[in-house]
PyMOL commands that place a pseudoatom at each C-alpha (Angstrom):
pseudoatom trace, name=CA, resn=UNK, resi=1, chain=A, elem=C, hetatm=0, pos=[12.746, 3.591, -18.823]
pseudoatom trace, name=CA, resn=UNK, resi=2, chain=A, elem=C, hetatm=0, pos=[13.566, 7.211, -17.885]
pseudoatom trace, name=CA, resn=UNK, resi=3, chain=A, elem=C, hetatm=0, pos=[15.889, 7.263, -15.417]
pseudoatom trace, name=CA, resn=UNK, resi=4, chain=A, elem=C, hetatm=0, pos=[15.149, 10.799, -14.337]
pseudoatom trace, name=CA, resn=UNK, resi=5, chain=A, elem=C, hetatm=0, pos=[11.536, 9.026, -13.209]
pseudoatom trace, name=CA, resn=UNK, resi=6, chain=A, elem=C, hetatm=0, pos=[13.246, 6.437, -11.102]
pseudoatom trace, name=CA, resn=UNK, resi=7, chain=A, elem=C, hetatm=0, pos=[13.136, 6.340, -7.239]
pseudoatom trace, name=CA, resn=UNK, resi=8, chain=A, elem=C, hetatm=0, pos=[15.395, 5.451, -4.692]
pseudoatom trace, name=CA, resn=UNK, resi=9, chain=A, elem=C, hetatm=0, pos=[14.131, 2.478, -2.913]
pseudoatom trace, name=CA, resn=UNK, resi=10, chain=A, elem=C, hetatm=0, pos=[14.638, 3.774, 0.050]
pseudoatom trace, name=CA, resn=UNK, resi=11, chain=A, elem=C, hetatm=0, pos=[11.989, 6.673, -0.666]
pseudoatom trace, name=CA, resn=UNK, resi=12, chain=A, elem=C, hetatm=0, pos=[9.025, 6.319, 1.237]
pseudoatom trace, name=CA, resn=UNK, resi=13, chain=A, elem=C, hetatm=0, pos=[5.343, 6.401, -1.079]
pseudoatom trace, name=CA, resn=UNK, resi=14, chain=A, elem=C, hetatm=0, pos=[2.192, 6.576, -0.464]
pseudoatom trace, name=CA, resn=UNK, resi=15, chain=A, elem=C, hetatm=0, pos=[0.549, 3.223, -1.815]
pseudoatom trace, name=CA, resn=UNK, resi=16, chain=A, elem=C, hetatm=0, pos=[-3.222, 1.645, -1.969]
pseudoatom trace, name=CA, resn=UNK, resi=17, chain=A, elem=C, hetatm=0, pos=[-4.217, -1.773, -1.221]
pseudoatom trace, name=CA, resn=UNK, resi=18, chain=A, elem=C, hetatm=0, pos=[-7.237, -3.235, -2.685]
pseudoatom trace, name=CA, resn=UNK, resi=19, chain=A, elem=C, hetatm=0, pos=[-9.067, -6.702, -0.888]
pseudoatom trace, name=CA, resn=UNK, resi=20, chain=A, elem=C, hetatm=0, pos=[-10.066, -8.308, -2.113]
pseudoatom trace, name=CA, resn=UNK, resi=21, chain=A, elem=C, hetatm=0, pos=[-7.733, -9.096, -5.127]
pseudoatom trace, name=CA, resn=UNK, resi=22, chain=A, elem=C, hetatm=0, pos=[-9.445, -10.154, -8.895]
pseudoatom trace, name=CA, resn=UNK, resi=23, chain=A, elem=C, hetatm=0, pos=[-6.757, -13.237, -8.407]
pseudoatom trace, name=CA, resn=UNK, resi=24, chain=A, elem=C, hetatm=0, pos=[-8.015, -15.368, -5.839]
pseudoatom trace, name=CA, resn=UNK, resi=25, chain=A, elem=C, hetatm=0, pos=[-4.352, -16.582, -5.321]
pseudoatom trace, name=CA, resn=UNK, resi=26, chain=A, elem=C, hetatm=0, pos=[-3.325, -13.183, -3.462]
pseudoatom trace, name=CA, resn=UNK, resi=27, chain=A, elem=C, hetatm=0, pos=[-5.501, -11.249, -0.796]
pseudoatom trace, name=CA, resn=UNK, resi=28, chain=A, elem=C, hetatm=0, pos=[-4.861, -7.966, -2.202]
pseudoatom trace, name=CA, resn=UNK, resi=29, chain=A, elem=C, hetatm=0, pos=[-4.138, -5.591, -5.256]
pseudoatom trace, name=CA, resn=UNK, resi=30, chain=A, elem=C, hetatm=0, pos=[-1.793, -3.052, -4.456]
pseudoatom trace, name=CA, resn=UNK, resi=31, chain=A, elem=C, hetatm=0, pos=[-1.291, 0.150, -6.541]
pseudoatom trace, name=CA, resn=UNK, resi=32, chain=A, elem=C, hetatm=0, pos=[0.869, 3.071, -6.125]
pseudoatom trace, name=CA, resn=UNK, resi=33, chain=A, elem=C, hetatm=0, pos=[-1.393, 5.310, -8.106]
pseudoatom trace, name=CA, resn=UNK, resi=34, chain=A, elem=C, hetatm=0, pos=[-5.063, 6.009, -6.864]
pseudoatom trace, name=CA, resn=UNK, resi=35, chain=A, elem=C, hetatm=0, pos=[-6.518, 6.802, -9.971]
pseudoatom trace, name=CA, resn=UNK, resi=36, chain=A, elem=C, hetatm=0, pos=[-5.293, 2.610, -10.797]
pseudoatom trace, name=CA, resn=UNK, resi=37, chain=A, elem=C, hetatm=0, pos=[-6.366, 1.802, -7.255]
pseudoatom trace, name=CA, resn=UNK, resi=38, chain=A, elem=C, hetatm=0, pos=[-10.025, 3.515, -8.080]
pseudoatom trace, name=CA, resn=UNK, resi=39, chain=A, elem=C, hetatm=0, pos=[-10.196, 1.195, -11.429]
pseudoatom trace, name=CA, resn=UNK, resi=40, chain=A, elem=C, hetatm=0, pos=[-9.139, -1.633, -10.022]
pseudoatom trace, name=CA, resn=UNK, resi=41, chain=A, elem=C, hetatm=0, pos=[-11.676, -1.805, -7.233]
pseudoatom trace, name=CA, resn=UNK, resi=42, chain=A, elem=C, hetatm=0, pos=[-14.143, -0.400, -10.054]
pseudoatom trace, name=CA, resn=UNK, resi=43, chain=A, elem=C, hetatm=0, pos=[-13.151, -3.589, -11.763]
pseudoatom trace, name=CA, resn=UNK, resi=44, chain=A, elem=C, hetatm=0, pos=[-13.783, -6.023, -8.872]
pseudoatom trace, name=CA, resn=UNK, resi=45, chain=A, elem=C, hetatm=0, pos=[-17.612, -5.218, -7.669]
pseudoatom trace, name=CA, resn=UNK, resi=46, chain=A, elem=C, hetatm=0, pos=[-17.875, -5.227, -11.273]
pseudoatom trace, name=CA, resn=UNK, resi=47, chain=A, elem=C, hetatm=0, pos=[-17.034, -9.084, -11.338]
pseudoatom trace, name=CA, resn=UNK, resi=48, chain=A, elem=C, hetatm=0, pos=[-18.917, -9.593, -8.242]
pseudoatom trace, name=CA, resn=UNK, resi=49, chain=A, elem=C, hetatm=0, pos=[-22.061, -7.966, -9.564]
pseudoatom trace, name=CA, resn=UNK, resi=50, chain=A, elem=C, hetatm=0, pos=[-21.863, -10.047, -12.783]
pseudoatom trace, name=CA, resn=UNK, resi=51, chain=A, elem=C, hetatm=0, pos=[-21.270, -13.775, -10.872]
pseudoatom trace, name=CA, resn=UNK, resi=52, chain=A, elem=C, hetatm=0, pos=[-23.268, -12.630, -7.702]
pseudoatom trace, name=CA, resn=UNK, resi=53, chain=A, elem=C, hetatm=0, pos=[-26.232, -15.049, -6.985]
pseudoatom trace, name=CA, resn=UNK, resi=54, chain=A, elem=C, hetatm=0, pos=[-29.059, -14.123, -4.433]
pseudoatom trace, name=CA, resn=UNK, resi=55, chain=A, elem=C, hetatm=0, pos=[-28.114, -12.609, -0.860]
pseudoatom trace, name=CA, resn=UNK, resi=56, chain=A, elem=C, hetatm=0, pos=[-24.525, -12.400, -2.198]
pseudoatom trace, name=CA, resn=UNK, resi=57, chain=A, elem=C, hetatm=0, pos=[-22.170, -10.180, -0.642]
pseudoatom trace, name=CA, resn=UNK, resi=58, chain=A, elem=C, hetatm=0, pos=[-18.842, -8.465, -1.354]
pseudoatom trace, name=CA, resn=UNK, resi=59, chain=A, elem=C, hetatm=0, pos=[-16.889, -6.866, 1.344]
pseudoatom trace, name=CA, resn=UNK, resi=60, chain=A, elem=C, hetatm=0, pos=[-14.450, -4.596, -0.070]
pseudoatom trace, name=CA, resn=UNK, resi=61, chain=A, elem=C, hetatm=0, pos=[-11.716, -2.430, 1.828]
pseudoatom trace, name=CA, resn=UNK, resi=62, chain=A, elem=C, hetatm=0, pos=[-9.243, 0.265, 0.110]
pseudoatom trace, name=CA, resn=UNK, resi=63, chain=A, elem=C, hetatm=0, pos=[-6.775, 0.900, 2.505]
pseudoatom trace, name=CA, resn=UNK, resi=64, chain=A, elem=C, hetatm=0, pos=[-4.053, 3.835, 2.052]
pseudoatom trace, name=CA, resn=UNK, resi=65, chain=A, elem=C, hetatm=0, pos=[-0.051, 3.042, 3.598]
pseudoatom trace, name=CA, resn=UNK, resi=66, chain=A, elem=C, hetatm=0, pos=[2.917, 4.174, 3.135]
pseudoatom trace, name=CA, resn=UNK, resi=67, chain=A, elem=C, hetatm=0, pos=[6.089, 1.948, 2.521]
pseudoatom trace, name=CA, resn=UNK, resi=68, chain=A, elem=C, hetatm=0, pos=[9.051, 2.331, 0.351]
pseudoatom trace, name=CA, resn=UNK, resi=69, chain=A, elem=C, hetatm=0, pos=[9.338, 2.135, -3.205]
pseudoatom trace, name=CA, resn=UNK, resi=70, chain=A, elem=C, hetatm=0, pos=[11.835, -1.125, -2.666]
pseudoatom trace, name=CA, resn=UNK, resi=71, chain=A, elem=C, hetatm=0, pos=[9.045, -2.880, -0.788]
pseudoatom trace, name=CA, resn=UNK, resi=72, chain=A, elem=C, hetatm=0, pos=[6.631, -1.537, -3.120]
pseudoatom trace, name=CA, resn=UNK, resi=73, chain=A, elem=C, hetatm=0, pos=[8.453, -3.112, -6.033]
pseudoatom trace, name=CA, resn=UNK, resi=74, chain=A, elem=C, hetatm=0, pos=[9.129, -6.149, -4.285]
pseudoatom trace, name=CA, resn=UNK, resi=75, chain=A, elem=C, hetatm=0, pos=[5.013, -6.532, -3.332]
pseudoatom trace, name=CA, resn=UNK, resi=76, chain=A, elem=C, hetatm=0, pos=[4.087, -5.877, -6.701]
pseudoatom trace, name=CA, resn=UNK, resi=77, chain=A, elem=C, hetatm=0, pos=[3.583, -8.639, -9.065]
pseudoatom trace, name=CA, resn=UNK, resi=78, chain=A, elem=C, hetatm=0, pos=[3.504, -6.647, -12.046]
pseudoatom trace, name=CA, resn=UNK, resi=79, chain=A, elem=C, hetatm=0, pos=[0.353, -7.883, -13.660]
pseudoatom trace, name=CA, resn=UNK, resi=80, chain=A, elem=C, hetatm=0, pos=[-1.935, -5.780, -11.738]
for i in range(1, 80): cmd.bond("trace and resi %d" % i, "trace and resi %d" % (i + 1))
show_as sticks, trace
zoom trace
């Protein structure tokens, strides 16, 4: 890891959560990149357009927050 790259946790970021989450087990995906964010959600109607059965629907939100990169790291699961 580059150390030059790391952040205080204290530094506020701007982060994207994702609902619904691929994992059932969590409610949300939550990405501190937008490009990832983008995929992700790419990723899940993807799913839901493969499994969907008739009159099927997918309510998806992509919501942009701020909080700081220790709560970030401590929300993140890693396996995103």
């Amino acid at each position: 890891m580059n150390v030059e790259n790391v952040l205080p946790s204290d530094v506020e970021i701007d982060v994207w959560e994702v609902h619904p989450h691929l994992n059932t087990d969590y409610d949300y995906a939550i990405f501190d990149d937008h490009s990832r964010a983008i995929e992700y959600a790419r990723d899940v109607v993807s799913k839901f357009i493969d499994d969907c059965g008739r009159n099927d629907e997918l309510e998806m939100k992509i919501k942009q927050i701020v909080m700081t990169r220790g709560d970030f790291d401590e929300a993140c699961c890693g396996d995103d």
